[in-house]
C-alpha positions in Angstrom: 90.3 47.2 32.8 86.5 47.0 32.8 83.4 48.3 33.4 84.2 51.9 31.5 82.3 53.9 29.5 81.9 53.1 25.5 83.9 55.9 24.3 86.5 55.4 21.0 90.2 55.9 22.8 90.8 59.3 20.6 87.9 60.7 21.4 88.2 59.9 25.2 91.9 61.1 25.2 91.5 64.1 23.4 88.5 65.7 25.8 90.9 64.2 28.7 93.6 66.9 27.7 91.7 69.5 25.8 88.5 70.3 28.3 91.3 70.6 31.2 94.6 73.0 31.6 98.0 71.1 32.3 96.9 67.5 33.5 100.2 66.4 34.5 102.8 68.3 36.7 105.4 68.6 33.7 107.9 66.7 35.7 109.3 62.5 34.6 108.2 59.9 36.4 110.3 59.2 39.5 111.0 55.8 38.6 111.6 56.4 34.7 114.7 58.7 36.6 115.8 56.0 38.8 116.0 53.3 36.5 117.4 55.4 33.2 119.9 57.5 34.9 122.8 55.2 34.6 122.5 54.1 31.0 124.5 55.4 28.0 122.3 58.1 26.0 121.1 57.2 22.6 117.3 57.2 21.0 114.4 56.3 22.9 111.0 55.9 22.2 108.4 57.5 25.1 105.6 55.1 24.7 101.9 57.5 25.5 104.0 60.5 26.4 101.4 63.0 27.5 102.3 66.4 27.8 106.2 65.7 27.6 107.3 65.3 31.0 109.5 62.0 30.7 110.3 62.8 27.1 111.6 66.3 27.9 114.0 65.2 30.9 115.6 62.3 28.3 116.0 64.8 25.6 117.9 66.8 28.8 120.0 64.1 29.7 121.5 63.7 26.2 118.9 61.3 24.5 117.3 61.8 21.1 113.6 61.0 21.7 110.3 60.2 19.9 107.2 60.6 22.2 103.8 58.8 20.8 100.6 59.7 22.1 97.0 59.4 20.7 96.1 63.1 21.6 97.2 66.0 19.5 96.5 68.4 22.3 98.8 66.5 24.5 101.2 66.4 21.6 100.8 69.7 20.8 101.6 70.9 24.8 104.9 68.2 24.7 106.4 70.4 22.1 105.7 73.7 23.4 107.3 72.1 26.4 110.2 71.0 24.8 110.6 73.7 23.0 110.9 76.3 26.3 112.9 73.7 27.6 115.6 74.0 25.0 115.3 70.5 23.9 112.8 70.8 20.9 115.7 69.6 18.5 116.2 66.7 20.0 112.3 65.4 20.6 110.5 64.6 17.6 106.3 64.0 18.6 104.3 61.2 16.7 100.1 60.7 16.9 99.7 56.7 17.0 96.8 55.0 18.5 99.1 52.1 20.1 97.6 48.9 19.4 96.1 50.2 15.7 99.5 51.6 14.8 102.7 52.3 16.1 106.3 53.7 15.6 108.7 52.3 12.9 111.6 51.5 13.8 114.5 50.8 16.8 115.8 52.6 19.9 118.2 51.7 22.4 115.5 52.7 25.3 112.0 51.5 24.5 109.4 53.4 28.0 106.4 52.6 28.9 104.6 53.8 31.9 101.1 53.8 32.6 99.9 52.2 29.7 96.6 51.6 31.7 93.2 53.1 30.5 89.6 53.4 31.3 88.5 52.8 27.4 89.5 50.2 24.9 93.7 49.1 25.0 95.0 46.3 23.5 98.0 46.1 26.2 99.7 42.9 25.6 99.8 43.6 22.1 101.1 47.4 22.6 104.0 45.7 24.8 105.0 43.1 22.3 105.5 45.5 19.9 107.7 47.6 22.7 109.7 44.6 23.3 110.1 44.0 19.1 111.3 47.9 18.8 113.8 47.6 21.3 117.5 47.6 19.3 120.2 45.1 20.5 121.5 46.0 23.6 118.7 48.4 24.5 116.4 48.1 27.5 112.8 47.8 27.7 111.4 50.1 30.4 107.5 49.3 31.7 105.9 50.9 34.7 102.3 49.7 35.6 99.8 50.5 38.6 100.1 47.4 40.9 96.7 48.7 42.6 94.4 51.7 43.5 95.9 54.2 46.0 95.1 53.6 49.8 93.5 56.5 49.6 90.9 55.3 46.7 87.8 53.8 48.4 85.4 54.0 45.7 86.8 52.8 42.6 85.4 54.5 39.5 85.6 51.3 37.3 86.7 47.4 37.9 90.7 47.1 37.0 92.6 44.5 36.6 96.0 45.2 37.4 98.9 43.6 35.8 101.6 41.4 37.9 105.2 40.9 37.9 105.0 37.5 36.6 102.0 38.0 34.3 103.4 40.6 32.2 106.9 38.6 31.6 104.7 35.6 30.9 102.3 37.6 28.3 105.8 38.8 26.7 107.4 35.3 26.3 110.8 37.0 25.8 112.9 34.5 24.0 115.5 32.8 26.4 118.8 34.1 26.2 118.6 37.1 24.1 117.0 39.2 27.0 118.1 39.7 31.1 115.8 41.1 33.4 117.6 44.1 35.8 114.5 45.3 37.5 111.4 42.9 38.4 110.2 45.2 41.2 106.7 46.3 43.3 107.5 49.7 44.3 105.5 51.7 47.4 105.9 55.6 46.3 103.6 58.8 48.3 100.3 59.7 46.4 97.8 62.0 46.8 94.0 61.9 46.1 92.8 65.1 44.4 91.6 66.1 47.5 94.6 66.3 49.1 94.3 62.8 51.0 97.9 61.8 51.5 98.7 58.1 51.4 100.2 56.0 48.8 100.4 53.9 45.6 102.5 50.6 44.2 103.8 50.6 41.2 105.3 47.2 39.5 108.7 47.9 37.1 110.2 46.0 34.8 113.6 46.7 33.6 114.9 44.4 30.8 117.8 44.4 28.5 117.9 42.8 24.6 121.6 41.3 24.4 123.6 43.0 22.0 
């Protein structure tokens, strides 16, 4: 993305959650939900996990998450979250500024949506290292904005949005050792702040590292 303000990626994040009340709706992504639901629980790594939303519905459904964002507000709302959600044993909340530094080790679910931001993201190299924390026979989860909503007819800044075949091609997953389950544009409702109904497409990318 392009054409944003100069503003350090902390600093920008930080006022984003702490100069506003709840930013998100508290509930996981629809298509985290669809494409999770019918794999085996284990750990799982919540790649710019907000206020918990996606991270707290795993840690429901019997996985033992990490959630990384680069805002300690954000953080600091995810495990208040979790907490009156009766999952705050089983969500443990890191501060990383993916593309400086990032997680150590593996998980059997590596997600990833929305890593798309007005200020300075090194994205391919924030996916590669996604992809390398995946463990064998764990899955690889990205959801990206395929476009602006319909209803968006003044674009606050010039993006360029990623494709199905671009981001599998940036990846350069070794043959063999990974299958692809879900190469997919999706068409899902949206709604301007406004209230301007009308919709959005999302691209998702399920893959799976062979055990």
């Amino acid at each position: 993305m392009t054409d944003a303000p100069v503003t350090e990626p902390a600093e920008f994040w930080e006022s984003r959650y702490r100069d506003s009340g709840r930013v998100w709706s508290g509930n996981p992504n629809e298509l985290l939900v669809r494409e999770v639901s019918g794999l085996h629980p284990g750990t799982a790594l919540d790649l710019g996990c907000g206020e918990g939303g996606d991270a707290i519905w795993l840690a429901a459904h019997g996985w033992r998450v990490t959630g990384v964002d680069i805002s300690a507000t954000a953080l600091a709302r995810a495990a208040e979250h979790a907490r009156d959600a009766g999952v705050g044993d089983r969500v443990a909340l890191e501060r990383h500024e993916l593309g400086v530094t990032f997680p150590d080790g593996t998980f059997d679910l590596v997600s990833a949506h929305y890593l798309q931001s007005p200020v300075a993201l090194d994205q391919d190299g924030v996916l590669s290292s996604a992809a390398r924390a995946v463990a064998p026979g764990g899955t690889l989860l990205i959801v990206m904005h395929a476009a602006w909503p319909d209803w968006q007819t003044d674009p606050p800044f010039t993006a360029e949005f990623p494709t199905l075949d671009g981001v599998l091609e940036k990846l350069a997953l070794p043959a063999g050792e990974w299958t692809v389950q879900t190469r997919e544009r999706v068409r899902r409702a949206s709604v301007s702040p406004e209230g301007v109904a009308g919709h959005r497409d999302d691209n998702v990318w399920r893959v799976r590292r062979s055990g």
